[in-house]
N, C-alpha and C positions, 0 to 999 in steps of 0.2 A: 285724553283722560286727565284729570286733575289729582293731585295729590293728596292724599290720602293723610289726614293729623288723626293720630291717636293721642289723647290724651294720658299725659304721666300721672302713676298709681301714687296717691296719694302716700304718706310717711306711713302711718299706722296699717296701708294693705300693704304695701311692703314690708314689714317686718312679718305682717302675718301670713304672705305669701314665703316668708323664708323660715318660717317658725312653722309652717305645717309640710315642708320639707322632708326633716327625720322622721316624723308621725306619720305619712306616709309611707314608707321606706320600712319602718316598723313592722306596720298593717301589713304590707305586700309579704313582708318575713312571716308574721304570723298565720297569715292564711296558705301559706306554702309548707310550713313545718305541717302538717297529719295530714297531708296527701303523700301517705305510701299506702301499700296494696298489702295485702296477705300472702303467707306465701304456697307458692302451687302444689298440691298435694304429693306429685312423685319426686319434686326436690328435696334432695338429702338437708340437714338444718349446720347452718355454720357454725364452726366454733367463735366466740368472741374471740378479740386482740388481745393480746396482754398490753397494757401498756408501757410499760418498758423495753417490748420489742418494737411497739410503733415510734416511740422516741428516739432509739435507736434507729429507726430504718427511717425516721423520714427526720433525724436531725443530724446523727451518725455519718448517712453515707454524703450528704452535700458536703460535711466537714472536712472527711476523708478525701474527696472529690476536689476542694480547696486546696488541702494541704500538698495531694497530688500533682497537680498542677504547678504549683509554686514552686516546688521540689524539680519537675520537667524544665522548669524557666530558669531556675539559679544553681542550679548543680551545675552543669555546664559551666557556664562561668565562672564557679568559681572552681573547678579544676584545672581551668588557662589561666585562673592566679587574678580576675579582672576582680577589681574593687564594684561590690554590688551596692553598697552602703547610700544613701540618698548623701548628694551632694559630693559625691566621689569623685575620680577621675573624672575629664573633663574628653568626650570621647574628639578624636580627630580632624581638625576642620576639612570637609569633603565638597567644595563648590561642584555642583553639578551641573553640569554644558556649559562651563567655565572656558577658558582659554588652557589648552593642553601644553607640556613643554616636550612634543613629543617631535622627532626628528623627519617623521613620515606624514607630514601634512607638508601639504603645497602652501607658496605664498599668496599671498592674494594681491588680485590681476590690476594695476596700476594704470590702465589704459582700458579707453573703449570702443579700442582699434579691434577689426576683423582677425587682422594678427596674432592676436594676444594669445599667446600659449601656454596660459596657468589652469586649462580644464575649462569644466562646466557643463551646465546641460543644456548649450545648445548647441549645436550642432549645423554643420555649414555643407551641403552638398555640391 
C-alpha cells in the first residue's frame, strides 16, 4: 500500500477550525440546559438551598478538611521541638545500603579457593 498525503489546512481554515471550537462547546451547553423532566406526581417537592449553607458546605468543609490535615502533619513535630519552618534544620544524612560500621558482618572472602571460609551461597557437598 502506498502512503497516504493529506494535504495541510490552509491558515484561514485553521483558525476557523479553532474559532468554531468554543461555538461548539456552547451549542452542545445550550441544547443540554432544558433537558429536565417534570416532576413525578407522588414525589414530595424539595426545599431550595440556602446559599449560605451551600457555601458553607461545599467551601467550609474542604477548608476544615485542609486545616485538618496540616494540623495531623505538624503538631507532631512540633511537640518533639523539630523546626518545621521551610529551609529549617537540615534532617540527618541516612546513606541507604551503604557500607555499615557494624561489628556482625563477615569480611569479604579474599580467595577463590574451595577453602574459603567467609560464607556464601554456595554450597559444596
Amino acid at each position: 500500500m502506498g502512503l497516504v498525503n493529506t494535504p495541510a489546512l490552509s491558515t484561514p481554515a485553521r483558525i476557523a477550525a479553532r474559532a468554531s471550537l468554543p461555538l461548539v462547546a456552547l451549542c452542545l451547553a445550550l441544547v443540554a440546559a432544558p433537558a429536565h423532566a417534570e416532576q413525578a406526581e407522588g414525589w414530595t417537592t424539595v426545599e431550595d438551598v440556602d446559599t449560605l449553607h451551600a457555601l458553607l458546605l461545599l467551601g467550609g468543609l474542604p477548608v476544615l478538611l485542609f486545616v485538618l490535615i496540616g494540623l495531623a502533619v505538624y503538631v507532631p513535630a512540633i511537640v518533639r521541638g523539630e523546626d518545621v519552618s521551610p529551609g529549617g534544620m537540615a534532617p540527618e544524612s541516612l546513606w541507604l545500603g551503604g557500607p555499615r560500621a557494624s561489628a556482625k558482618e563477615l569480611p569479604a572472602g579474599d580467595s577463590a579457593d574451595e577453602t574459603d571460609e567467609t560464607g556464601g551461597a554456595r554450597g559444596s557437598w
